[in-house]
C-alpha positions as CSV (number, residue, x, y, z in Angstrom):
1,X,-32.6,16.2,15.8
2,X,-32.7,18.4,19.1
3,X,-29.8,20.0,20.2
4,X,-29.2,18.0,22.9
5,X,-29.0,14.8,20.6
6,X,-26.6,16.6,18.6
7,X,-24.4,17.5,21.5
8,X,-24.5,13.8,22.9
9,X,-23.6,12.8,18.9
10,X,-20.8,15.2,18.7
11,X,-19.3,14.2,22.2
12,X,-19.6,10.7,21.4
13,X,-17.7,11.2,18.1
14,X,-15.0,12.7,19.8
15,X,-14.7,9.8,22.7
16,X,-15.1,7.1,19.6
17,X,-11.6,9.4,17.9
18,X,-10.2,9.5,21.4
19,X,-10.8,5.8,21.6
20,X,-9.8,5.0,18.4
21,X,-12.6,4.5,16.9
22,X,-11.8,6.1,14.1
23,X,-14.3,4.4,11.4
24,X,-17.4,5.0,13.8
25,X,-16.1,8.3,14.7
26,X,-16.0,9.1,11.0
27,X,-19.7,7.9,10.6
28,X,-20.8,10.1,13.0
29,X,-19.1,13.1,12.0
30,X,-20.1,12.8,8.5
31,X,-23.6,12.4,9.5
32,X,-23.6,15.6,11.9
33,X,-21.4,17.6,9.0
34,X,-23.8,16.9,5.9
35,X,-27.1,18.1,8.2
36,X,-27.3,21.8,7.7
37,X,-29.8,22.3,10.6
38,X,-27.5,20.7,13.2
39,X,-26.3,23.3,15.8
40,X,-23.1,21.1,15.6
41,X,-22.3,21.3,12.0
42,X,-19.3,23.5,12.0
43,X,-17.3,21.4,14.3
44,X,-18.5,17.8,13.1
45,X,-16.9,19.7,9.7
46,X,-13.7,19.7,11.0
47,X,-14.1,16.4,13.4
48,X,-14.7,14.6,10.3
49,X,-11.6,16.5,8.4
50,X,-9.6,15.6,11.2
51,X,-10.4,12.1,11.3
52,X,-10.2,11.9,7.8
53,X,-7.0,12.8,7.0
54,X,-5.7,10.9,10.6
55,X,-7.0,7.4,8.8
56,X,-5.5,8.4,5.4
57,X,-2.0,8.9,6.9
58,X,-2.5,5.5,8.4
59,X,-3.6,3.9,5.0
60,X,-1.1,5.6,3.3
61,X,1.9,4.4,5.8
62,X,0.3,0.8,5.1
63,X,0.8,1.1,1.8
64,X,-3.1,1.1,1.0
65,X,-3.4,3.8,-1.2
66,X,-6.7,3.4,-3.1
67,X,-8.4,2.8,0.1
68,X,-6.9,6.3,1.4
69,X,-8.2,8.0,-2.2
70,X,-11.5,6.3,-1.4
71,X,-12.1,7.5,2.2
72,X,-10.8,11.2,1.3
73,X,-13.5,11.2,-1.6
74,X,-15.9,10.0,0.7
75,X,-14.6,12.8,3.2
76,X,-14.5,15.2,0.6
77,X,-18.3,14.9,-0.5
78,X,-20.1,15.8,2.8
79,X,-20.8,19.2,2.1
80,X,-19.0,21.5,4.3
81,X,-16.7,19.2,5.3
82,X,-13.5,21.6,6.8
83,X,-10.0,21.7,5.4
84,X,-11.1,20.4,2.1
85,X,-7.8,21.4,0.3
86,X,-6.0,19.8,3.1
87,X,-7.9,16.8,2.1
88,X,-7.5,17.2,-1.7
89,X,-3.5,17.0,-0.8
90,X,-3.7,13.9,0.8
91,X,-6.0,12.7,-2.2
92,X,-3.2,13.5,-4.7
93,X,-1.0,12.0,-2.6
94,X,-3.0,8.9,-2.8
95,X,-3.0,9.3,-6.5
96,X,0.8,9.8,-7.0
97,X,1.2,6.6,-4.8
98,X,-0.8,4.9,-7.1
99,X,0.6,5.9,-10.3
100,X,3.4,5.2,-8.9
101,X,2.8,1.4,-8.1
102,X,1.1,1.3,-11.6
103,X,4.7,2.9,-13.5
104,X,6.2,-0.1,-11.3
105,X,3.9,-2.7,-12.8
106,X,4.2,-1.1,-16.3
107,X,8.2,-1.5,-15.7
108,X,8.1,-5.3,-14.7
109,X,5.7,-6.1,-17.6
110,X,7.7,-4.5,-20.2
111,X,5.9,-5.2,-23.2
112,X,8.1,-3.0,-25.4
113,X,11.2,-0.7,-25.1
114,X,8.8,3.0,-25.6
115,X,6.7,1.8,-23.4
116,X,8.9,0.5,-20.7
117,X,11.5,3.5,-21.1
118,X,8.3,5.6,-20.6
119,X,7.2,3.8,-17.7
120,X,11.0,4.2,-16.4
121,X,10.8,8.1,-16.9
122,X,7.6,8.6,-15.3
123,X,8.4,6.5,-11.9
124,X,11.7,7.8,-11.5
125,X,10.6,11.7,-11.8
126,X,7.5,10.9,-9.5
127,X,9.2,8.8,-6.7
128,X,10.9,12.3,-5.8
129,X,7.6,14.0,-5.2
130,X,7.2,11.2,-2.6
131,X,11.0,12.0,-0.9
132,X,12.2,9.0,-2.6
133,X,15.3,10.0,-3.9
134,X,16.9,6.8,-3.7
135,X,14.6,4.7,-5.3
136,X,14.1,7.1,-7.8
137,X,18.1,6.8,-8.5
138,X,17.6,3.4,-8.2
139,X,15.3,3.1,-11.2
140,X,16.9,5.8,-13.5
141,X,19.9,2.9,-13.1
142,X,18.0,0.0,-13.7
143,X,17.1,1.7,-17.0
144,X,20.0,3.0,-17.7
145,X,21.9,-0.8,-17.4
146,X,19.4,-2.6,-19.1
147,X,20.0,-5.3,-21.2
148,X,17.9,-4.2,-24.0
149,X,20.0,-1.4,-25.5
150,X,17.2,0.2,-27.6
151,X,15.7,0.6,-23.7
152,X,18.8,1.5,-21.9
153,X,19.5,4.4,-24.8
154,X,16.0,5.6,-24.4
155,X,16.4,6.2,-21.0
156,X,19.2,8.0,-21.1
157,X,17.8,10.4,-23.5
158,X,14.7,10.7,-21.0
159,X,17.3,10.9,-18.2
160,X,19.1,13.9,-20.4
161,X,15.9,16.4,-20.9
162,X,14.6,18.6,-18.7
């Protein structure tokens, strides 16, 4: 690739972002980012960072995290790719929204009171990492007012460590 491809790649990345684009933008970057001889390298790095992390926000506000986690680890293996801890972030924020929708699952399903006092402990301490407080709260009580009192008792002895 000349130059002057590169340069007409780069700028067309940038109008695709501008645009919207954000998936063929991506694409592009990526491309330019992982080829070590293009004169455009350093800033496709951080054009693909950039647009990275821009459509993980958006999955994550749509409440798609595993796509987000998916796209980041995409992101996150083109070598040289810029802001990579930026990007890990977002990835464990992925993760945390995950486990967290996985701790509600193991809640509903309830097989047994460990398991669902467990399941209990671990969403209500994580929903807080995600500034949600009252959901958190929200849980702890659900536990704590259960019907099954073996449950209810564990929680509150979760609910009382550190």
């Amino acid at each position: 690739m000349t130059a002057i491809d590169s340069g007409r790649q780069i700028d067309e990345a940038r109008r695709l972002y501008d645009a919207g684009n954000l998936d063929a933008a991506a694409a592009i970057f990526a491309t330019l980012a992982a080829d070590a001889a293009a004169p455009d390298q350093a800033s496709a790095a951080v054009g693909l960072s950039v647009t990275a992390e821009r459509m993980a926000q958006t999955l994550l506000e749509e409440n798609a995290p595993a796509e987000a986690a998916d796209l980041l680890l995409q992101a996150l293996s083109v070598p040289g790719v810029a802001d990579a801890a930026r990007l890990r972030v977002l990835l464990g924020i992925a993760h945390l929204e995950m486990a967290c929708a996985e701790f509600e699952v193991a809640v509903e399903a309830g097989p047994d009171a460990d398991t669902a006092a467990l399941a209990i402990e671990l969403l209500a301490r994580t929903l807080p990492l995600r500034g949600r407080d009252a959901d958190a709260e929200t849980v702890w009580r659900y536990g704590l007012d259960h019907q099954d009192a073996d449950l209810a008792a564990q929680v509150q002895m979760r609910q009382d460590r550190p």
